[in-house]
Backbone as CSV, one residue per row, in Angstrom:
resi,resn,N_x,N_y,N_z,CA_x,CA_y,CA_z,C_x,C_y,C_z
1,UNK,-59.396,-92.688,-31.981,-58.586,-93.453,-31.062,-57.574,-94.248,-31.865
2,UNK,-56.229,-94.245,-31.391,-55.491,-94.780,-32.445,-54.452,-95.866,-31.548
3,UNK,-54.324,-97.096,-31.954,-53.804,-97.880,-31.132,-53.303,-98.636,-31.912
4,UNK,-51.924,-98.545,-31.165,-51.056,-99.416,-31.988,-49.961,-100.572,-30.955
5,UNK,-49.299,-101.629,-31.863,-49.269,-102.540,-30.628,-47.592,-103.090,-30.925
6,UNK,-46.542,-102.740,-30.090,-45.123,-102.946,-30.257,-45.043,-104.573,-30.300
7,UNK,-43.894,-104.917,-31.245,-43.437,-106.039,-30.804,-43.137,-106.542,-29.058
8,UNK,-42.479,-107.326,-29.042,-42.210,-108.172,-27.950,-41.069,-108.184,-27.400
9,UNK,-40.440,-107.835,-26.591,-39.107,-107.769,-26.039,-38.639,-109.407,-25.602
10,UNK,-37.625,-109.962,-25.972,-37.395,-111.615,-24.969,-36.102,-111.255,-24.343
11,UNK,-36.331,-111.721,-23.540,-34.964,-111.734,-22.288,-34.472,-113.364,-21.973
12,UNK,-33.544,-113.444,-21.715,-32.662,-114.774,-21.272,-33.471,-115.200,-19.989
13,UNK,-33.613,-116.568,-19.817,-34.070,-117.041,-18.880,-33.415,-116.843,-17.276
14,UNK,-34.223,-116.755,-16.505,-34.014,-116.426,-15.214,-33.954,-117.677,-14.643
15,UNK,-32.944,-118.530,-13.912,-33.023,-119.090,-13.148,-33.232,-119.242,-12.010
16,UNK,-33.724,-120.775,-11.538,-34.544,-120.636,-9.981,-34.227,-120.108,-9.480
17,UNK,-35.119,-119.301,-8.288,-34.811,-118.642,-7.147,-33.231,-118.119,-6.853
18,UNK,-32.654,-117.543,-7.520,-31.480,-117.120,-7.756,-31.090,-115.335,-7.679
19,UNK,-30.592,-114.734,-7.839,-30.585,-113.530,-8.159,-30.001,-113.270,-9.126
20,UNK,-30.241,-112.505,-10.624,-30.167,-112.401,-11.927,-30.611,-111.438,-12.218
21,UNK,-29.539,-111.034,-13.423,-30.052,-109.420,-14.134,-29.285,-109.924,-15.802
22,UNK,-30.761,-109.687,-16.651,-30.584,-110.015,-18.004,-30.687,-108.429,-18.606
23,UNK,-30.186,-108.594,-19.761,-30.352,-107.245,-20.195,-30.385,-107.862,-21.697
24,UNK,-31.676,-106.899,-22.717,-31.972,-107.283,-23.884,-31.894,-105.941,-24.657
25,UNK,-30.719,-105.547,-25.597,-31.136,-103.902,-26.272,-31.546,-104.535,-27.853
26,UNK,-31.797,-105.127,-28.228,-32.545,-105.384,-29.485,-33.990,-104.919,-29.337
27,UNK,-34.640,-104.966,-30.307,-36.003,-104.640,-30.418,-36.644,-104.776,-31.440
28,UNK,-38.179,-104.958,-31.867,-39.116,-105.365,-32.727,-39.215,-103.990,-33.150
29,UNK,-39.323,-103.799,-34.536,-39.825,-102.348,-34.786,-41.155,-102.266,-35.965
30,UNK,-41.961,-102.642,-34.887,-43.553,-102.867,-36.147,-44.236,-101.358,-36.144
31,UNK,-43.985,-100.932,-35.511,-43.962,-98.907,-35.540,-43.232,-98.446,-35.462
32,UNK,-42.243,-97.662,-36.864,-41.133,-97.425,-36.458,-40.227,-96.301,-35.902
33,UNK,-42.240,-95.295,-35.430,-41.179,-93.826,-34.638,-41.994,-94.361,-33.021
34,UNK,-42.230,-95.180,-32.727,-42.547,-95.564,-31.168,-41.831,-96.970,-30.701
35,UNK,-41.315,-97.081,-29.861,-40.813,-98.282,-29.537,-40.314,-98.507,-28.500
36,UNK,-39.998,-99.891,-27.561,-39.518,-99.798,-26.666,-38.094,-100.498,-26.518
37,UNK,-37.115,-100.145,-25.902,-35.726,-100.729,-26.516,-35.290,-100.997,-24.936
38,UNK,-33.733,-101.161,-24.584,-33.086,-101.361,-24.116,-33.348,-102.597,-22.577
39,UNK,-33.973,-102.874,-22.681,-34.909,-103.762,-21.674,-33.722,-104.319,-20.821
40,UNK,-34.071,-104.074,-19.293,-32.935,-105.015,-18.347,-33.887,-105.446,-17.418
41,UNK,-33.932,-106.786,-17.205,-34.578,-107.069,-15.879,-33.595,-108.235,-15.068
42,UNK,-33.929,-107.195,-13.660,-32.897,-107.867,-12.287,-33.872,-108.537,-11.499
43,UNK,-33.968,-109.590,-10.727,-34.661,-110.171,-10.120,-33.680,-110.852,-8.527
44,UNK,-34.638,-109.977,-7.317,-33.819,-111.226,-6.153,-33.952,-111.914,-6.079
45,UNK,-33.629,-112.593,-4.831,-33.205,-113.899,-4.465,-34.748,-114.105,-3.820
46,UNK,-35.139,-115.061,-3.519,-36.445,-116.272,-3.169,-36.680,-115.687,-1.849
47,UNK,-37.211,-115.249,-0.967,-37.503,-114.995,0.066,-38.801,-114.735,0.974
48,UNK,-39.318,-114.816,1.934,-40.886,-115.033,2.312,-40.736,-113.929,3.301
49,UNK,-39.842,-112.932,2.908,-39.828,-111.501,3.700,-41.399,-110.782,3.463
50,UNK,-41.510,-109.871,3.400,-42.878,-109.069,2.968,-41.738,-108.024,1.853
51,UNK,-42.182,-108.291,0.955,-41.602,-106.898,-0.062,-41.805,-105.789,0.247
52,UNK,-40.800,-105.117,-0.404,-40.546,-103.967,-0.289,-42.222,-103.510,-1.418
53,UNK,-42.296,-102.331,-1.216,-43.380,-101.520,-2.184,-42.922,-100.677,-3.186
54,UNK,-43.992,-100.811,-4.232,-43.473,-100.688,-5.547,-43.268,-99.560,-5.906
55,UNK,-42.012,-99.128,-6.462,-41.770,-98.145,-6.927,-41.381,-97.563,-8.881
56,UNK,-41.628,-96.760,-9.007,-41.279,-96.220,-10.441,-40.516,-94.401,-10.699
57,UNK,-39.253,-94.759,-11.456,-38.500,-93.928,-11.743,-38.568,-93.677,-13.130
58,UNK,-39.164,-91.814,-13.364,-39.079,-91.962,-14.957,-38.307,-90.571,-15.292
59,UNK,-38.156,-90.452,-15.976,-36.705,-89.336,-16.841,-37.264,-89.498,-18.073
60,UNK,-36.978,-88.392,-18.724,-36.810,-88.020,-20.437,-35.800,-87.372,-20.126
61,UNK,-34.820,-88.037,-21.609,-33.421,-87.225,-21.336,-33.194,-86.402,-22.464
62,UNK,-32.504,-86.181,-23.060,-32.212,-84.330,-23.836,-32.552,-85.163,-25.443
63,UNK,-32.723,-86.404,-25.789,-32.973,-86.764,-26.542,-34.344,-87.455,-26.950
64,UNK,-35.243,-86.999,-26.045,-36.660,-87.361,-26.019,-36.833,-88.587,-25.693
65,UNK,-35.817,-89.717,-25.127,-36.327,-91.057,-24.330,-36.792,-91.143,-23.441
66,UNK,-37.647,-91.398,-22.953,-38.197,-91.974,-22.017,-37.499,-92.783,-21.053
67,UNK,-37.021,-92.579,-20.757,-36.227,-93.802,-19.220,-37.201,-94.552,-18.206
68,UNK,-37.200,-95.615,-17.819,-38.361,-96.331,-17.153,-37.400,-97.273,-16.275
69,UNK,-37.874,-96.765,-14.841,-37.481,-97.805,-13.931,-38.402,-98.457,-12.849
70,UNK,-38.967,-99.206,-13.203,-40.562,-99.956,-12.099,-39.752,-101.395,-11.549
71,UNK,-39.485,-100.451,-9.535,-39.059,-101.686,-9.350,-39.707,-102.260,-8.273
72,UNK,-39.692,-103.278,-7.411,-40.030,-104.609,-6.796,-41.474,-104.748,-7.232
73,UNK,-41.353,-105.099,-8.107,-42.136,-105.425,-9.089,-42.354,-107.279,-8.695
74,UNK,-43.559,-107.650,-7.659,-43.881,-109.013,-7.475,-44.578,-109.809,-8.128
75,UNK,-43.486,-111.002,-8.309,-43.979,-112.332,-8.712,-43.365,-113.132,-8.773
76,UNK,-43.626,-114.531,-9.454,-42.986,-115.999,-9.123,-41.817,-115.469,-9.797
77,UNK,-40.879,-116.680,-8.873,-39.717,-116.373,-9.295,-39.236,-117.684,-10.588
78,UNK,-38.360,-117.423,-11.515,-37.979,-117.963,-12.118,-38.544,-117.639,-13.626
79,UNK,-38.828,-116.992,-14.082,-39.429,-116.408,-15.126,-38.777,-115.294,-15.986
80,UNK,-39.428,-115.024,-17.201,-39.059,-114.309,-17.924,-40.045,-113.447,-18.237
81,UNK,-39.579,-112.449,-19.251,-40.605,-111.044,-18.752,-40.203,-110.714,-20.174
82,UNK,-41.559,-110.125,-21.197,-41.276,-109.508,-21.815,-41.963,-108.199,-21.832
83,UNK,-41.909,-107.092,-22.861,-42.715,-105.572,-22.157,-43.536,-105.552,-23.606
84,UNK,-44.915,-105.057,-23.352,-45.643,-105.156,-24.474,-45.997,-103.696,-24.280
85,UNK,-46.356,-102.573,-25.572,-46.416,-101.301,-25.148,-47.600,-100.903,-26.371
86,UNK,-48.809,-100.438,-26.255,-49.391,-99.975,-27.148,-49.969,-98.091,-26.712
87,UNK,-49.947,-97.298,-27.862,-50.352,-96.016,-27.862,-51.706,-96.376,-28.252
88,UNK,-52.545,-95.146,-26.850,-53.908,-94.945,-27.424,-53.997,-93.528,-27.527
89,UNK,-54.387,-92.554,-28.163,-54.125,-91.184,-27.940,-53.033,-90.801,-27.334
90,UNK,-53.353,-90.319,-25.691,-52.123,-89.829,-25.224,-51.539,-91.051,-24.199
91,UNK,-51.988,-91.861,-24.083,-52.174,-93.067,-23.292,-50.846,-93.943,-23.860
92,UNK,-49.700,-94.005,-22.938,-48.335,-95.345,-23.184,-49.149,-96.277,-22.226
93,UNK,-49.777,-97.525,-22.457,-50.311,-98.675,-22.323,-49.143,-99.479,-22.057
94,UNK,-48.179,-100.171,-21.063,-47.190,-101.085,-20.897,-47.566,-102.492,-20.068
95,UNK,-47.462,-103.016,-20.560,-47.651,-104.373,-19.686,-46.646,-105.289,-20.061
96,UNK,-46.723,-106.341,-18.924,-45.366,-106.944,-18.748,-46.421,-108.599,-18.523
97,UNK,-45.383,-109.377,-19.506,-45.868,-110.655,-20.026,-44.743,-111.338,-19.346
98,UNK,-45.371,-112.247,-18.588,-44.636,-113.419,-17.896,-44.536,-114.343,-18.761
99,UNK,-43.146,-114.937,-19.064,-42.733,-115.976,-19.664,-42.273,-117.190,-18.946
100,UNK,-42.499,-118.273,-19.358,-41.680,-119.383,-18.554,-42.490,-120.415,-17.477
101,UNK,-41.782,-121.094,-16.976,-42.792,-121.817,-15.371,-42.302,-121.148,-14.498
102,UNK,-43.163,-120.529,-13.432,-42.991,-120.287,-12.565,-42.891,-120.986,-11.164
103,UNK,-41.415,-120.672,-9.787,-40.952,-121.598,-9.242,-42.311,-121.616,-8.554
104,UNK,-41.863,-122.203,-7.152,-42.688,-122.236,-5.823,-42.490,-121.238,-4.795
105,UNK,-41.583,-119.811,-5.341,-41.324,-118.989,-4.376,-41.700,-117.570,-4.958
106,UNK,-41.700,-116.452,-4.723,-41.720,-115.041,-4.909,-40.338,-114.781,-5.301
107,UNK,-40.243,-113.503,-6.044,-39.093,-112.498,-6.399,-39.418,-110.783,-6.593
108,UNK,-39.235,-110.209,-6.264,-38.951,-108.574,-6.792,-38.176,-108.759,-8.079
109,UNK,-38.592,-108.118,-8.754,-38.020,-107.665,-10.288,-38.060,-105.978,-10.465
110,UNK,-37.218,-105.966,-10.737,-36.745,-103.975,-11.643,-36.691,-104.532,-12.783
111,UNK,-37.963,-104.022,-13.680,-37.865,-103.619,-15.050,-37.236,-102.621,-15.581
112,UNK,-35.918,-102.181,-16.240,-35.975,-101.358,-16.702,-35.317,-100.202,-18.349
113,UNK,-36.107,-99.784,-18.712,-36.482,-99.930,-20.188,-36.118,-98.546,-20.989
114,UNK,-35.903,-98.051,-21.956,-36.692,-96.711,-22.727,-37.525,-96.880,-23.658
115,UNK,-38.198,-95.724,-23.727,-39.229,-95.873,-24.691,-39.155,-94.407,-25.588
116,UNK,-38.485,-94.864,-26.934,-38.537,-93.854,-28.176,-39.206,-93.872,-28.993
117,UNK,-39.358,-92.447,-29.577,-40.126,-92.211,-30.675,-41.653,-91.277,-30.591
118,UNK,-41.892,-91.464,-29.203,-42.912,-90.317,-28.921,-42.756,-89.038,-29.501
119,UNK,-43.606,-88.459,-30.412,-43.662,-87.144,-30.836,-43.915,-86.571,-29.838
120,UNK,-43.951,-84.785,-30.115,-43.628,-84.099,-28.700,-44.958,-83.681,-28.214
121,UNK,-45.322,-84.191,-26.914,-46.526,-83.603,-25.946,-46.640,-84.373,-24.663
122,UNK,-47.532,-84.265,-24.238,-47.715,-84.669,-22.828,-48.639,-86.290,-22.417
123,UNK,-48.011,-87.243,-22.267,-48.280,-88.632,-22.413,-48.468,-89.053,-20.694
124,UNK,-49.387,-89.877,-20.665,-49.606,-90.718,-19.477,-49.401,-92.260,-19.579
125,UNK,-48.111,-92.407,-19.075,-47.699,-93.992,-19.365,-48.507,-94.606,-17.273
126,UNK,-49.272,-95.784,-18.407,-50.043,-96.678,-17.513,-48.744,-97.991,-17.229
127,UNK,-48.494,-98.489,-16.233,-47.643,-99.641,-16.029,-48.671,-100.571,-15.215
128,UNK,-48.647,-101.757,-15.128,-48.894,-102.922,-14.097,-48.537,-101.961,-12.934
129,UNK,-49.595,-102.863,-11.887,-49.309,-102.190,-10.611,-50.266,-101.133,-10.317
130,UNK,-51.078,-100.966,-11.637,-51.610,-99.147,-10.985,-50.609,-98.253,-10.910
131,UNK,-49.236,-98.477,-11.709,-48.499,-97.262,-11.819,-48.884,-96.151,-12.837
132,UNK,-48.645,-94.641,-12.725,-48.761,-93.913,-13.920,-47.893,-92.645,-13.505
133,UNK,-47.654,-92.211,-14.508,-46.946,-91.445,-14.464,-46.895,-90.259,-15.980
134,UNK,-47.048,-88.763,-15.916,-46.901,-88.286,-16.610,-45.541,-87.818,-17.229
135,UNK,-45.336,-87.422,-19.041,-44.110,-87.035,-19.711,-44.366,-86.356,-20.308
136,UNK,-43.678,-85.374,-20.340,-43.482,-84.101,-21.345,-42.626,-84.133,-22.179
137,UNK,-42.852,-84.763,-23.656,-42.280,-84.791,-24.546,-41.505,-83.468,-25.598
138,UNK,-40.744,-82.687,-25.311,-40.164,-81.630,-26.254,-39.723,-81.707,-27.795
């Protein structure tokens, strides 16, 4: 079993109950053929609607990235988000670390990310949420 554990993505602070989209393409590279890069997270506006349900969009494109889009993605609003990603075998492990105080209201958030460096085979990326989703790495 082999597990390994990416740096930390930081994103610009989200202000209150607002609607905001940060985008972070730097990245930690403590493994340096797996990693997760380009990080954007959008967040709505404050609302006591019933959310929408969660969805996830994934792509590999002709260059073996991974494309990742997991959106209304619920929680307090006013926060920051970073993406933590560890390989266990075939297993992409992603979780998403709340940063910051959180307000007194809800938000939907779209995470969305790539993830390079996967050698080529067939991977099951786990997300928050009970999302998963399989990739065929070439």
């Amino acid at each position: 079993m082999k597990f390994t554990t990416l740096g930390i993505l930081s994103l610009a602070f989200l202000s209150a109950c607002e609607a905001k989209s940060t985008e972070d393409t730097s990245s930690s590279n403590d493994t340096p053929n797996f990693e997760v890069i380009n990080l954007t997270v959008t967040s709505a506006e404050c609302n006591d609607e019933e959310p929408p349900e969660e969805s996830l969009y994934v792509y590999v494109n002709s260059e073996s990235v991974v494309q990742v889009s997991h959106s209304n993605v619920l929680s307090s609003a006013c926060l920051n988000f970073d993406v933590e990603a560890s390989l266990d075998g075939n297993d992409v492990n992603l979780s998403y670390i709340e940063v910051g105080e959180p307000c007194d209201c809800t938000s939907t958030y779209t995470l969305a990310y790539d993830i390079q460096g996967l050698e080529s085979g067939i991977f099951r990326l786990q997300l928050p949420g009970n999302m998963t989703e399989d990739v065929n790495i070439q």
